[in-house]
C-alpha positions in Angstrom: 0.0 0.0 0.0 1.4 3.5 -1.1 1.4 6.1 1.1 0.7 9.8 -0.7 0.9 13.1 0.3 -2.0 14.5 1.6 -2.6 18.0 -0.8 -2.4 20.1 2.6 1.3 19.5 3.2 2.3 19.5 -0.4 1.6 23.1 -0.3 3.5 23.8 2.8 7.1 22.3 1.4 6.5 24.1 -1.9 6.3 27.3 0.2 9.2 26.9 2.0 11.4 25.6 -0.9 10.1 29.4 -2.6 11.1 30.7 0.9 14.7 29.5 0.3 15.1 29.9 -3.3 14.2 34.2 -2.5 16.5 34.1 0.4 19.3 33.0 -1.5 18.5 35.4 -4.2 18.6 38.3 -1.7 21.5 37.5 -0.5 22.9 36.8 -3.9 21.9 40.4 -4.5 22.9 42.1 -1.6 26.7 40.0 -2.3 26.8 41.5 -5.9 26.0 45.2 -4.7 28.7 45.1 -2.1 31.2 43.5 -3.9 30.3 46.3 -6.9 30.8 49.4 -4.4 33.9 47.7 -3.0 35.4 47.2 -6.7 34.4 51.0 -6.7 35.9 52.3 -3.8 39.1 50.4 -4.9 39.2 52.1 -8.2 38.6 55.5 -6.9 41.4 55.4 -4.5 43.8 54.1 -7.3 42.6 56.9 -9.3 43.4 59.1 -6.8 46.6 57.9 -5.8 47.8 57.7 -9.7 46.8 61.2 -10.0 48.7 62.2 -6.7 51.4 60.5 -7.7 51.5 62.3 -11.2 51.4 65.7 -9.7 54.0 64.9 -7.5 56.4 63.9 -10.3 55.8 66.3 -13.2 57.0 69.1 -12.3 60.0 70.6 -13.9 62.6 73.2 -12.8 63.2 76.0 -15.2 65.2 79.3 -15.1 62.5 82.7 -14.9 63.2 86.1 -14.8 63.8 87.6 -11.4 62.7 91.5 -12.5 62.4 92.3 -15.8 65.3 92.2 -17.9 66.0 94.5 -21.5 66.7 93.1 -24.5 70.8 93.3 -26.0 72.2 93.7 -22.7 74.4 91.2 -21.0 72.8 88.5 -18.7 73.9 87.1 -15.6 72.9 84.1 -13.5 71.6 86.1 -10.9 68.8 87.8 -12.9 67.0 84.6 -12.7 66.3 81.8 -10.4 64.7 78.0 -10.6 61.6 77.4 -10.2 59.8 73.9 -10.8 56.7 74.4 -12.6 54.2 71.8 -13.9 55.7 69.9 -16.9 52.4 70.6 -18.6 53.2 74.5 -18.2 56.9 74.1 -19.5 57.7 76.1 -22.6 59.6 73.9 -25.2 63.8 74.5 -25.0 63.4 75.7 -21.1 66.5 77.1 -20.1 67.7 74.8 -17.0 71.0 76.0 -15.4 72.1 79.4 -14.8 75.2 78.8 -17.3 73.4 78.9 -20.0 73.1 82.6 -19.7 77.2 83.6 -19.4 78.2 85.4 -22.4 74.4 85.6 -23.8 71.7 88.3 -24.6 68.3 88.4 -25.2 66.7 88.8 -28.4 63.9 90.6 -26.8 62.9 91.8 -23.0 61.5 89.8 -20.7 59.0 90.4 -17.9 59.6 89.3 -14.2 58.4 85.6 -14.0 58.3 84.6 -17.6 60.2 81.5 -18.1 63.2 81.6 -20.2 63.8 80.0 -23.6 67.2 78.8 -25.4 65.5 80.3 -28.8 65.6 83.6 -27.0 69.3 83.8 -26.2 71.7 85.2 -28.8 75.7 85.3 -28.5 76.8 88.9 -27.2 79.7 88.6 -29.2 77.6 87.7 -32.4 76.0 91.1 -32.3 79.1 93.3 -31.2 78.0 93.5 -27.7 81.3 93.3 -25.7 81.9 91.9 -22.1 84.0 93.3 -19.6 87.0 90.5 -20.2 86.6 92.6 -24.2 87.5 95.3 -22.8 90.8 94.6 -20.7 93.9 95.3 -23.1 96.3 92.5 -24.3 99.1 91.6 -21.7 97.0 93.2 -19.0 95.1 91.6 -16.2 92.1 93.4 -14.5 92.5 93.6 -11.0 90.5 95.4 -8.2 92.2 97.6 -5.7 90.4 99.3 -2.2 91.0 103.1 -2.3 89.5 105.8 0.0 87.9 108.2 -0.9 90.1 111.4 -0.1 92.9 109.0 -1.0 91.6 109.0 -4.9 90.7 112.8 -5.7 87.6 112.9 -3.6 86.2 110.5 -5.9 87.2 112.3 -9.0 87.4 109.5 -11.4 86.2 107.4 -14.2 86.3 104.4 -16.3 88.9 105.6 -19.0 91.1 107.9 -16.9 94.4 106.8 -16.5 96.5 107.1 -12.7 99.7 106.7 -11.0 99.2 104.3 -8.1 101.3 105.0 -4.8 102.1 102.8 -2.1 102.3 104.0 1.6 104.1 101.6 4.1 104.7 102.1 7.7 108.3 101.5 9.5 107.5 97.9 10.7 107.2 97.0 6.9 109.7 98.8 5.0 112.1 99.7 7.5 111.5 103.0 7.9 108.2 105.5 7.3 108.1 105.6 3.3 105.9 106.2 0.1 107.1 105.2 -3.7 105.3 105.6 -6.7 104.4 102.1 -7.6 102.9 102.2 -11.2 102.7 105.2 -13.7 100.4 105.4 -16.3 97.5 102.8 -15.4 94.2 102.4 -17.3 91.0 102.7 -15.1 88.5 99.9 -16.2 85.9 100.3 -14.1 84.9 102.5 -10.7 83.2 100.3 -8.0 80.5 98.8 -10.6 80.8 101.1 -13.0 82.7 100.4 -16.5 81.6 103.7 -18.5 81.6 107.3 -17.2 78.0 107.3 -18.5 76.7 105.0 -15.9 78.1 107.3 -12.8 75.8 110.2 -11.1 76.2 113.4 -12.4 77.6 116.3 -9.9 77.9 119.8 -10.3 81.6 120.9 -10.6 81.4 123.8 -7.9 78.6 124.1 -5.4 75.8 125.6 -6.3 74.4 128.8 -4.8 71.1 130.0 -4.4 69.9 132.5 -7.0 70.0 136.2 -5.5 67.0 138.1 -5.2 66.0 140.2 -8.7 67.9 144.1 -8.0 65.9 147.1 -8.5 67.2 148.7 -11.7 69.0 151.7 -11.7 68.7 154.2 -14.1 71.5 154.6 -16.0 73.3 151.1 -15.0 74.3 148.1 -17.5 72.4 144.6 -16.5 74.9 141.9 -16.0 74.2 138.6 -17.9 73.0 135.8 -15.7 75.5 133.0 -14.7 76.6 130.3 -16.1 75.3 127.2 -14.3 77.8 124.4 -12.9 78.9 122.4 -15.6 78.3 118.5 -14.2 80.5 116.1 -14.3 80.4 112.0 -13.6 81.6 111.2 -10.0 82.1 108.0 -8.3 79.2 107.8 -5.1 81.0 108.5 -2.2 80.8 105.1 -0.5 82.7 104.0 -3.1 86.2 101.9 -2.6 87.0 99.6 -5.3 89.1 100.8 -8.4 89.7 98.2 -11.7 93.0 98.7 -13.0 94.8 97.1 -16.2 98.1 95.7 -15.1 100.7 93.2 -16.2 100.8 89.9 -14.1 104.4 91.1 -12.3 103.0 94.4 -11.4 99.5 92.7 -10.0 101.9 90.6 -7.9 103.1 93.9 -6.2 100.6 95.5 -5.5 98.5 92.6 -4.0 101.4 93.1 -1.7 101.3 96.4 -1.3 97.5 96.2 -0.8 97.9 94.1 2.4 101.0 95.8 4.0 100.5 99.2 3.4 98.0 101.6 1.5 97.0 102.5 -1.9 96.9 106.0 -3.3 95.2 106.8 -7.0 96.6 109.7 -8.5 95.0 111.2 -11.9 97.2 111.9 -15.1 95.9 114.8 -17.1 94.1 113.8 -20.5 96.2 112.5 -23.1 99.4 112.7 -20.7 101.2 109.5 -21.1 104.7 110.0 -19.9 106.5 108.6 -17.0 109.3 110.1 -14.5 112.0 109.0 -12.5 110.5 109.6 -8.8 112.5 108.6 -6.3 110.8 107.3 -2.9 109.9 110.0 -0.2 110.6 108.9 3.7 110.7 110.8 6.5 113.8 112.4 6.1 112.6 114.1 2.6 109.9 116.3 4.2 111.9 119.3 4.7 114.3 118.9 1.8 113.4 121.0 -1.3 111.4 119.6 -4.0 113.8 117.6 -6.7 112.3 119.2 -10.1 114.1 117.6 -13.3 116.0 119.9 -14.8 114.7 119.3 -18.5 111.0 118.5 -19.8 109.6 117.3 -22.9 106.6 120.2 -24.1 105.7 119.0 -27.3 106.4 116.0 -29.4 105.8 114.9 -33.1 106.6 111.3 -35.0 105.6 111.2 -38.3 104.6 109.9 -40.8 102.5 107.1 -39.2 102.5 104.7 -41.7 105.5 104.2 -44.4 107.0 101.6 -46.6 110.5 100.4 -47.1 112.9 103.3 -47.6 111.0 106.1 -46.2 112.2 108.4 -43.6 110.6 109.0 -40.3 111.1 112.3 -38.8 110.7 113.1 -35.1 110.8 116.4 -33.5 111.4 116.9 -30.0 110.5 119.9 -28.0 112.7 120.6 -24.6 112.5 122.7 -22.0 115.2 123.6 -19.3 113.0 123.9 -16.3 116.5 124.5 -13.9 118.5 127.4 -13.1 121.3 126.4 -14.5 122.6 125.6 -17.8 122.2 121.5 -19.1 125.0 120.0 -21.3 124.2 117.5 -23.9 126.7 115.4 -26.8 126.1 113.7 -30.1 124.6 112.4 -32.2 123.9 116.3 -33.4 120.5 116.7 -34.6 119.5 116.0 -38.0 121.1 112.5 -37.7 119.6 109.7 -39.5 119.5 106.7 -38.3 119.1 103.4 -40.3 116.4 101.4 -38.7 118.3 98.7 -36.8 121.7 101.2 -36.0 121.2 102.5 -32.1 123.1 105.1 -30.6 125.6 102.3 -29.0 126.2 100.6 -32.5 127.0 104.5 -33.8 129.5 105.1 -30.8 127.7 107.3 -28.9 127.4 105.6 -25.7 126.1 108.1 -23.0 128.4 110.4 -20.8 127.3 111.1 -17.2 125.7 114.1 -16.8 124.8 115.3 -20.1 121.2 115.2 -21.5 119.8 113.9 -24.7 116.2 113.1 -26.2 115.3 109.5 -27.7 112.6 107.6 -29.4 111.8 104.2 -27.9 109.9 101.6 -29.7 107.5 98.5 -28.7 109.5 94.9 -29.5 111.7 96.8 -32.4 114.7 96.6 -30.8 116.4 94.6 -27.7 118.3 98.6 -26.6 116.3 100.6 -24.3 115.3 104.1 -26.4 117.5 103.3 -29.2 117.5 106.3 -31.3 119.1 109.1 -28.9 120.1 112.5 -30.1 122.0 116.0 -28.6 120.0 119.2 -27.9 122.1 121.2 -30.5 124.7 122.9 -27.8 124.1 123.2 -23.6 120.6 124.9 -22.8 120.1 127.7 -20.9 118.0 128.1 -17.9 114.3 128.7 -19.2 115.5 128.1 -22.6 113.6 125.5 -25.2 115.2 124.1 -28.2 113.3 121.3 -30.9 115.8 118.5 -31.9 114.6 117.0 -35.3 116.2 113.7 -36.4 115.5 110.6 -38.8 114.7 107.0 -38.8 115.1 105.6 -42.7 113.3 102.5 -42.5 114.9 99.1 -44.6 112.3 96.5 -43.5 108.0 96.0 -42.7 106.9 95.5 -40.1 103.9 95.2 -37.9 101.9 98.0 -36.0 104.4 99.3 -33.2 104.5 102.1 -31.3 106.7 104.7 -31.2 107.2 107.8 -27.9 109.8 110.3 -26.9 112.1 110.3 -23.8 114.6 112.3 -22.8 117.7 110.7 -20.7 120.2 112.4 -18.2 122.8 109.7 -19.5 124.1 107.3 -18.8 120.5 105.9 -17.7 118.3 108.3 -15.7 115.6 108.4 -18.1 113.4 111.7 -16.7 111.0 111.7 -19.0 109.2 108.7 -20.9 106.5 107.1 -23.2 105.7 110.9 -24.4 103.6 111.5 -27.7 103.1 107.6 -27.8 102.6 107.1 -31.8 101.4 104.3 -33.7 103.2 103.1 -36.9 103.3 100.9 -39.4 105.0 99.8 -42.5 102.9 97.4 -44.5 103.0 96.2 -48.3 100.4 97.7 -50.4 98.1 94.0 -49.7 98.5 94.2 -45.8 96.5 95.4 -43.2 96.6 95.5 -39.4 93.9 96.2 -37.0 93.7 99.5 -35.3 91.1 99.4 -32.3 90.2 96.7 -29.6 88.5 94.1 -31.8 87.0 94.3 -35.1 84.2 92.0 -36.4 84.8 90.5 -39.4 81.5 89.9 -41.5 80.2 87.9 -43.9 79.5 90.6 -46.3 80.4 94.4 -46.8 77.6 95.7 -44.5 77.0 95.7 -40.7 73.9 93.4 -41.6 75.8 90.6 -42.6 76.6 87.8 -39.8 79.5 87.9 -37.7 82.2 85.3 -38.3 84.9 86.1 -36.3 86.5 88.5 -34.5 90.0 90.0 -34.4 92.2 91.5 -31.8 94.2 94.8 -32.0 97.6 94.2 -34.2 96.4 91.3 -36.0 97.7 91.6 -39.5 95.5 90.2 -42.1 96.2 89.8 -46.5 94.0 92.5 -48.1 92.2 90.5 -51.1 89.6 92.5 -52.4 87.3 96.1 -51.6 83.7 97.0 -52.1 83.5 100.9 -51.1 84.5 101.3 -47.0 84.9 97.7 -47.1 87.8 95.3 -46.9 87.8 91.8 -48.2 90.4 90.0 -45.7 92.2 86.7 -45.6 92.3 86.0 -42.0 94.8 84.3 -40.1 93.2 80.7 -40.5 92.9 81.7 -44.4 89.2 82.0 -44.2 88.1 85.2 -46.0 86.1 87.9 -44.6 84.7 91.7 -44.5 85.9 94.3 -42.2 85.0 98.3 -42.1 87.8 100.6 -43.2 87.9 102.7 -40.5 89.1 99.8 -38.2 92.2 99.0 -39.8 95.4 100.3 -41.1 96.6 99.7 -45.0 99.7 101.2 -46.5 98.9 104.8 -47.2 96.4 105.4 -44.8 
């Protein structure tokens, strides 16, 4: 006998297998959602973290402007600073280290915080713009030296001037109290900061004074004309201390010396005075002696022509002065002598006697004799007197740009007087030319427009190949050809 199910619990299983199957679909469910917002969470967080991470690591340093800074003047590092910026905001060919600006220019200005690009930078010397290392002389170094004010003219100097530089030293350094004239004849290159008298403060010359009160006119009575103001004049700021000179390496050697066991004293040369006198040094015991003045001076001076070929005859005249009270002696050779270039007065057998006077002509690397070409005053020279000695120098071989000067010599060898009238020559074939200022660019082309290719220092002697009006078609040392302006250079006949 089978048993079956009776219909009422039938129902009752089928409701709770329904029961279960829902259950487990809720739960199912509620699973999938969690798991969903969990997956969720997850992926915003790495989203987050990604972009964190990202704005973390791109960002780039790059060189900007600290102030704003003109166009065509020279840069240096500390007109701009790094600064990281997001890479996105990075122009492209950032500048990135501050030694990418030495020696450059910009193209156009800049505004404070705009970044700067290589594009932008130009080569200074690529446009003619110098730096300050263009402008120290050949053989020269530039070297700073601490002056005081009222030891330097009361601060009456400038960039260009040129100055005899005195050392002071006290007992426990040289012995005994004592001041020497160190170096004569010294180019200023720059005052404090300054490397151009333009770029010091203007000052009146004398001190200015109030206008008066306008006079009641008198019948009768002339009006004056008003005064003249004050002319002004570029001074150095009083606080200033710091002199660039141009001096050879043995005389920077001494006076870095000097500079640290005694004192420094500046003093200015007139305009366009470049001679040099014996000075002996001053101590204590010199005070109250009388003032040693040189018994002869040079007051004028002439070499001439300036440029000549082989067997022309340089003349040079030589103005004297007996500044004494007595009478100077002086020997041969007699003026009007003609010397043949390479003969000195030793080689001629006129070696000096002590005491008497004579006027030379020195040259720059010509010859190995000190003033070479040495002639008499013409007979002794009164007190007060002045006598011009005209002689000759026939010249037998080129050469290259020298300079000649005047000197006048107590002989054997106290040379009073020296480097006076300093005169540049040259004797050049017709195809040769030498360069007559600092530095000349030479060009691609006979026009300022055309690029730079090179430049070239004072005395270089380049082939003339060619001309196109105030322009010279050159063969440079490296035998690349080139342009350079007329008026830089010296040719024969010029």
């Amino acid at each position: 006998m089978i048993n079956r199910p009776t219909p009422r619990r039938s129902r009752r299983g089928l409701r709770l297998v329904i029961a279960l199957a829902l259950a487990g679909a809720a739960a199912g469910g509620v699973y999938l959602y969690a798991s969903s917002l969990q997956e969720q969470v997850t992926t915003t967080q790495l989203a987050q973290q990604t972009v964190a991470g990202a704005s973390e690591v791109r960002r780039t340093p790059v060189l900007v402007a600290r102030a704003d800074v003109p166009a065509n003047s020279p840069l240096s590092a500390d007109m701009f600073e790094l600064k990281e910026i997001p890479a996105e905001a990075v122009l492209a060919n950032p500048a990135t280290t501050p030694d990418q600006v030495i020696g450059k220019v910009l193209a156009a200005p800049m505004a404070s915080g705009e970044q700067l690009v290589l594009t932008r930078l130009v080569d200074a010397k690529s446009i003619g713009i110098k730096t300050f290392a263009d402008q120290i002389p050949a053989g020269t170094r530039a070297m700073s030296l601490s002056f005081t004010e009222l030891g330097g003219a009361a601060g009456l100097i400038v960039p260009g001037s040129y100055v005899d530089v005195m050392g002071i030293f006290k007992k426990d350094v040289m012995g005994k109290d004592e001041s020497m004239i160190m170096l004569q004849d010294v180019l200023v290159l720059a005052v404090a900061q300054s490397t151009a008298p333009e770029q010091l403060p203007l000052q009146p010359t004398a001190a200015a004074t109030p206008a008066p009160a306008p006079a009641v006119p008198v019948p009768g009575s002339a009006s004056k004309p008003a005064p003249t103001p004050s002319p002004r004049l570029p001074v150095a700021p009083p606080e200033t201390r710091t002199v660039t000179l141009a001096v050879t390496p043995e005389a920077a050697e001494r006076l870095g010396l000097a500079e640290t066991n005694g004192s420094l004293r500046y003093i200015i040369r007139p305009t366009g005075d470049r001679s040099q006198n014996t000075v002996l040094p001053a101590d204590l015991s010199t005070l109250s002696s009388p003032l040693q003045v040189a018994a002869a001076q040079i007051v004028a001076s002439e070499i001439s022509p300036t440029n000549v070929k082989v067997g022309d005859t340089m003349t040079v005249k030589i103005t004297v002065k007996n500044t004494s009270d007595k009478p100077i002696q002086t020997m041969g050779t007699e003026p009007g002598f003609t010397y043949v270039q390479g003969q000195t007065y030793f080689t001629q057998q006129y070696n000096g006697q002590p005491g008497k006077w004579r006027v030379a002509v020195g040259t720059a690397g010509l010859d190995s004799t000190e003033l070479p070409y040495r002639w008499g005053l013409g007979g002794d020279l009164a007190s007060g007197a002045t006598t011009t000695v005209t002689g000759q120098i026939k010249v037998t071989e080129d050469f290259k740009a020298t300079n000649f000067w005047a000197a006048i010599v107590e002989e054997p060898a106290n040379i009073v007087q020296n480097g006076v009238g300093m005169t540049l020559v040259t004797s050049l074939p017709q195809n040769v030319a030498v360069i007559a200022v600092d530095a000349v660019n030479a060009r691609s082309g006979p026009s300022i427009a055309s690029s730079v290719v090179g430049q070239l220092p004072y005395g270089t002697q380049v082939e003339i190949v060619g001309q196109n009006a105030d322009w010279f078609k050159v063969r440079l040392p490296d035998r690349t050809e080139a342009w350079v302006a007329a008026g830089w250079i010296v040719t024969a006949g010029s």
